[in-house]
C-alpha positions in Angstrom: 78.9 137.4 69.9 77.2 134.1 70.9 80.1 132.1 70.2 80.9 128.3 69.8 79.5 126.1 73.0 82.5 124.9 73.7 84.8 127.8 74.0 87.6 127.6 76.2 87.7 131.2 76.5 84.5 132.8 77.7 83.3 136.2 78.4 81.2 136.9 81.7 77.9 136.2 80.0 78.9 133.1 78.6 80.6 132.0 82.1 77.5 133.2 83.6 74.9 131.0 81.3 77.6 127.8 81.9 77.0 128.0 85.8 73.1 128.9 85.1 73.0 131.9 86.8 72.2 135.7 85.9 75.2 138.3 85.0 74.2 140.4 87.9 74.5 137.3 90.1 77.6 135.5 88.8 79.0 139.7 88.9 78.2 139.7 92.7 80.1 136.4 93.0 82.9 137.7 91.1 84.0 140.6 93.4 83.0 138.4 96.4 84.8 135.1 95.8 88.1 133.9 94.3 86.7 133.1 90.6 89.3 131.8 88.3 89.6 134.8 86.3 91.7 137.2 84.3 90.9 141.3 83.4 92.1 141.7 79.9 91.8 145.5 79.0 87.7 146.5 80.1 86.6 142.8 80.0 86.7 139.7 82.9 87.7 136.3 80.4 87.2 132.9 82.1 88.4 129.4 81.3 85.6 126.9 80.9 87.3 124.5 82.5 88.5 126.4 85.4 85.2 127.4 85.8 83.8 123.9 86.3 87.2 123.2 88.3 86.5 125.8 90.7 82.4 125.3 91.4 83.6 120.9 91.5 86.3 121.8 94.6 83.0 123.9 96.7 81.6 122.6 99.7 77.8 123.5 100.7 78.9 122.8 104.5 81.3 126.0 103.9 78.9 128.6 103.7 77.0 127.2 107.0 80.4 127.1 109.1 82.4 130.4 110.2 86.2 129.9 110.9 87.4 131.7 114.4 90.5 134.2 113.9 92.1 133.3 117.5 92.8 129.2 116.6 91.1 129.0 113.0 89.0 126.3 113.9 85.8 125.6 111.8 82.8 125.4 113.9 78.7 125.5 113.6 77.1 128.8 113.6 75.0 129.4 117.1 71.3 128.8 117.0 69.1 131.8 117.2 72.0 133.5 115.3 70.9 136.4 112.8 72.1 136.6 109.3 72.1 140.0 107.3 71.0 139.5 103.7 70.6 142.7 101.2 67.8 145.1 103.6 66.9 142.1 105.1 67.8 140.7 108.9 66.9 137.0 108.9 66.7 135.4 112.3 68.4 131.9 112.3 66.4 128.9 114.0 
């Protein structure tokens, strides 16, 4: 089911190929973010637009910053901080 290009309804792999990523990734991203999306029976449906909406209103400078529970302000993560990624412990410089 390849579907029209310009489907406002897509399934994962479709919403996957828009954003150029694999389904295993854009899967990961799914569970671990707040994708625009909607279960319908067994299958995940995405809006195209929504989609583009939702990766347009990211910020890089996000994922580099860590917000502090006591007075939720944003601040830089400490040098020499270590990061854990899937088996792997990176050290930060």
């Amino acid at each position: 089911m390849s579907g029209s290009p310009d489907r406002e309804i897509l399934t994962i792999e479709e919403a996957s190929r828009l954003l150029g990523v694999s389904v295993k990734t854009f899967n990961k991203v799914l569970h671990s973010q707040s994708i625009p999306a909607r279960k319908i029976g067994r299958e995940w449906k995405f809006s195209r637009q929504a989609l583009i909406d939702w990766v347009g209103s990211g910020r890089s400078d996000e994922f580099y910053r860590e917000t502090t529970e006591s007075n939720a302000v944003i601040r830089p993560k400490l040098q020499k901080e270590s990061r854990r990624t899937t088996g792997w412990r990176l050290e930060l410089d």
